[in-house]
N, C-alpha and C positions, 0 to 999 in steps of 0.2 A: 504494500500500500504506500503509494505516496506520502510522504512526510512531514507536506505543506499542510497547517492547520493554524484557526482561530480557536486563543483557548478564551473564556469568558468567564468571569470571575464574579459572579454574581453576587456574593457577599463582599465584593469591592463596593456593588453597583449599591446595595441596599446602602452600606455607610455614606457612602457619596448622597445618596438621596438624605439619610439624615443630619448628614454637616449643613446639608444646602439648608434643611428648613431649620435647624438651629441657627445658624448665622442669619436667616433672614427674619424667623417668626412667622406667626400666622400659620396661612395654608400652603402648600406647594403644586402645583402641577406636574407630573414627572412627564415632560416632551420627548415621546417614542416617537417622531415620524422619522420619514427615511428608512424603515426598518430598522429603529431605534437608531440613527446613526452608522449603521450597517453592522448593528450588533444580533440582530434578531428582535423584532416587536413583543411577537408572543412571548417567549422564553421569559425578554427581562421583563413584562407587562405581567406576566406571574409571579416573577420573582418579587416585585413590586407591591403585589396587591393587597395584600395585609397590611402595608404599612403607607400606602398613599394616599393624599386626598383627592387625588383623579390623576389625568391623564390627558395629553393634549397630542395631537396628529396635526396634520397637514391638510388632510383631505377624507372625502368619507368614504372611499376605499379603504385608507387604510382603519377609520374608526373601525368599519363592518369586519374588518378584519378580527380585530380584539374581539368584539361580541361573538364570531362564530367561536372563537378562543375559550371563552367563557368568563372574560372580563366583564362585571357590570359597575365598575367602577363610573363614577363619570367623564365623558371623551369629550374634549373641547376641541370642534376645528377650527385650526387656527386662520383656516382661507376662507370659511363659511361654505356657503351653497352658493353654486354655480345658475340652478334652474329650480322651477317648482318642483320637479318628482324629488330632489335632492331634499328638499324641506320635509315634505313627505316619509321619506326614509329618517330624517333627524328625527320626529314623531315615533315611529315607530319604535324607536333602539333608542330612545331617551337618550340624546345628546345634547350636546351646547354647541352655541354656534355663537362665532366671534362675525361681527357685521361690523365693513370698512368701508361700503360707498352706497350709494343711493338706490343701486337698482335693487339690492339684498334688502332694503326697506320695500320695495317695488311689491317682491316674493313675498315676504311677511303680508305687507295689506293686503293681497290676493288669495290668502291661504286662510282655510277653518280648520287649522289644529286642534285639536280632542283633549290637548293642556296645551297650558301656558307654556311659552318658548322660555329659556334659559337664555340668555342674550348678554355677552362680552362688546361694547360697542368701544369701538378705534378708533382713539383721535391718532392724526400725524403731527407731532409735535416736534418735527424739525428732521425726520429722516427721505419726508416726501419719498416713500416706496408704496403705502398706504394706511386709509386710514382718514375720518374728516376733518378738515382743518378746523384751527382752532374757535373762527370765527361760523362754523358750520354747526359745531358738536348740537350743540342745547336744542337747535330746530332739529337735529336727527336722534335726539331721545328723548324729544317732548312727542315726535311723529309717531317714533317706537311705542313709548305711554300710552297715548290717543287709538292705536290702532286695537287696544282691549285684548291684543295676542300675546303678549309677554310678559315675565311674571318680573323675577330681582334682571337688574343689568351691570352688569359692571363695568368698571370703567378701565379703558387698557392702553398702554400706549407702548411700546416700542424704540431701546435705545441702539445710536448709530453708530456711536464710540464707545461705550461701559465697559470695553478692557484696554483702554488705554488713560487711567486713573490720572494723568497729569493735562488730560485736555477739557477745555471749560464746554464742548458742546453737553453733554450728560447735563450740565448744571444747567443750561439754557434747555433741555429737553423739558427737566423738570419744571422750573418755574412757568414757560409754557403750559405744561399740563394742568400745574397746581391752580392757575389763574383762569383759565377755561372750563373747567370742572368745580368750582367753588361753587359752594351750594348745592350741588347737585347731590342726591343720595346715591348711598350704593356704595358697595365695595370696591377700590380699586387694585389694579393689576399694572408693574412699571417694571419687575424685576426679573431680566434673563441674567444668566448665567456669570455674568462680568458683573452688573449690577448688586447681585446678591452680595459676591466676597468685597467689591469695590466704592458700592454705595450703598451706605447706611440711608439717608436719607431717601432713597427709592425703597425705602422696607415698606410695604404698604399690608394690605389683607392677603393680597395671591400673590407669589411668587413663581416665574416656572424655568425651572431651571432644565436644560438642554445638556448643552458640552460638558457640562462638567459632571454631572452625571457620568458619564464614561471615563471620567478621570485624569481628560486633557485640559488641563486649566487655563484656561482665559487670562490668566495674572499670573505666567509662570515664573515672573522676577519674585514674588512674595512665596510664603512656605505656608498653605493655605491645608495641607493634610488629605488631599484628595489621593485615590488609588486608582489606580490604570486596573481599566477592566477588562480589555483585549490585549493579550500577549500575542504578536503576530510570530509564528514560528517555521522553520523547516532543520533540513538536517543536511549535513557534507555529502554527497553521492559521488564524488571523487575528487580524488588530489592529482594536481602535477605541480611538477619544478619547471622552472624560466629562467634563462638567462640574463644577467644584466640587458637590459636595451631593447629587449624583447618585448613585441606589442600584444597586447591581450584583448580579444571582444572585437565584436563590429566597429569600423571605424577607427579602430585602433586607438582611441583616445588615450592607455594608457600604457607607457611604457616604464618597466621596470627600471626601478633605480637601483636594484640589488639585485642578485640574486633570490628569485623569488616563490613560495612554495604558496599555492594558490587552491581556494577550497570552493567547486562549483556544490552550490545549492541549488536544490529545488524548488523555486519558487520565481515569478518574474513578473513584468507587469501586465500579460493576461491576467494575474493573479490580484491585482489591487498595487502591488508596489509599485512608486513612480519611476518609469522611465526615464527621467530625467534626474534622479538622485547623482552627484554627482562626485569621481574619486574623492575617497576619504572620510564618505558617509558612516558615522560608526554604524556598526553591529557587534552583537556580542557574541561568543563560542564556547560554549559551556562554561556562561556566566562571566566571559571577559572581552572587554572591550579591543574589537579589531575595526579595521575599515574595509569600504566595499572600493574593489578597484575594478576597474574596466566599467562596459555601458550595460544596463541591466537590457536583460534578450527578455521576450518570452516568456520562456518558462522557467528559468535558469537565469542564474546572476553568480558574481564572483567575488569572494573577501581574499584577503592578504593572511592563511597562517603559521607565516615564516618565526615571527616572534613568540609560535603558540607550538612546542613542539609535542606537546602530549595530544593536541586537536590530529583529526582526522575523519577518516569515513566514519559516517552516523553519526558524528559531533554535534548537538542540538545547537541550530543559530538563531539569535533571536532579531530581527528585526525592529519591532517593538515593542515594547510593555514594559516591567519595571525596572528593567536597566539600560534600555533605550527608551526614551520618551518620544511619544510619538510627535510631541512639539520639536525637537530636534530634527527630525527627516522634514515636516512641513516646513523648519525653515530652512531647510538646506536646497527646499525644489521650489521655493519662494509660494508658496500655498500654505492654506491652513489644516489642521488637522481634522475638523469634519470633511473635509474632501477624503482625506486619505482613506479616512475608519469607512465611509460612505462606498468606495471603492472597494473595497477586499470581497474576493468572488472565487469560487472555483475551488476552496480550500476546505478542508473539512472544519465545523465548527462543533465545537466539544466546551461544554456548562459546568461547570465548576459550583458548589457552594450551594 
């Protein structure tokens, strides 16, 4: 068998979800979409469920997903409903639906829902991706009110910069928010994943913490106690020696500086690892730090382990998880770590915890 595997640490995933709502208070959302980040929805969306106070997705594929799972926790989507049968199916599977522009008001007044709607409404307070402006909000939750369909609404907004804790837009998202929602009832919602460890003052009722949940940290200059919940792994399937000068991989971007004893893995970027990782990406070999030299192939990619003389064939390498951080490979291929996690495919995925 192949020796390319995602291991997932599911007792990383649950403390992570607990740091999150300690440091924030209140309630949390635990953000499974993307297949939890490319972790699996189901698996962690069970692992989860005893201890969450809902759950939020992207879309209502992936909600219906969870329900046929046997989650009946509460599923927030976070893009709402596209069309009225989409409304119709939120009824049925008791969901919440977060509404960011006019026509999702449109659906609502056209619909005779059997309960009251659950409703997150979205202001844009300075990310302009979506969401009503500030000068909108009040007539798009008095409309909401008026239409006699919806029951509590919350109020939600969305930060542009929350892991980058020295720039002033976060503070102007706020006071935006806070001056456009004055008076208004209802619980509010401001805190993703940067905001919860970076801004106290975005601590509001809901919380929903995303990335860090899988234990790629937003703030990875700070020591914030989160744990890597995907360990990306394979193993050595053979060794050769190189002569000084000697090019290695397509392209030959790397030539040896030394005489050089080189360990093909299995695993490449069919697989989720970036092809563009570039010489001198760490990885680890049973537990120690070497680099990746040449250009990742396929299926197959190649480390350095001249310096490692006990490594060899079936030598476990790790990619990433808690001695490579998967924040280190994002910034080595100038991308972020949900891409990466989002990407991993092809590999056997094995649940821990």
């Amino acid at each position: 068998m192949r020796p390319a595997r995602a291991l997932i640490d599911l007792d990383a995933l649950r403390h992570n979800y607990h740091l999150a709502r300690s440091r924030h208070g209140g309630r949390a959302l635990a953000v499974v979409k993307a297949n939890a980040y490319g972790h699996g929805a189901v698996p962690c969306a069970r692992a989860l469920a005893a201890d969450v106070d809902g759950f939020a997705v992207a879309f209502l594929e992936e909600a219906l997903e969870l329900r046929a799972a046997g989650i009946d926790q509460p599923i927030l989507l976070l893009e709402g409903v596209f069309s009225p049968d989409e409304l119709e199916q939120v009824v049925r599977h008791d969901l919440w639906i977060v509404v960011h522009h006019a026509e999702q008001i449109r659906i609502i007044d056209h619909a005779q829902p059997a309960l009251p709607l659950q409703v997150w409404l979205k202001m844009n307070s300075g990310m302009n991706r979506a969401g009503f402006l500030p000068h909108e909000l009040r007539a798009a939750w008095q409309r909401l009110k008026d239409s006699g369909k919806v029951g509590d609404i919350t109020l939600m907004t969305h930060f542009a910069r929350a892991d980058e804790p020295h720039v002033v837009t976060t503070t102007e998202q706020l006071t935006a928010f806070d001056a456009a929602t004055r008076d208004l009832p209802g619980p509010r919602s401001l805190a993703n994943s940067g905001a919860i460890l970076g801004w106290p003052a975005a601590h509001r009722d809901w919380a929903r913490p995303g990335i860090l949940l899988y234990g790629a940290d937003p703030m990875p200059d700070e020591p914030n106690g989160l744990r890597p919940v995907m360990t990306l792994e394979s193993a050595v399937m053979a060794v050769r020696e190189i002569p000084a000068g000697a090019p290695l991989g397509y392209g030959a971007r790397f030539h040896a500086e030394r005489p050089t004893r080189v360990g093909l893995v299995a695993l490449g970027y069919a697989d989720g690892y970036p092809r563009t990782a570039p010489d001198g990406t760490p990885v680890a070999v049973d537990g120690v730090r070497t680099r990746l030299i040449g250009r990742v192939s396929m299926d197959m990619l190649t480390v350095d382990l001249t310096d490692l003389p006990d490594a060899g064939l079936g030598s476990r390498v790790e990619l990433w998880g808690a001695n490579i951080p998967v924040n280190r490979i994002a910034e080595a291929v100038h991308t972020i770590s949900y891409e990466l996690l989002c990407n991993v495919k092809r590999v056997r995925f094995e649940y821990q915890g």
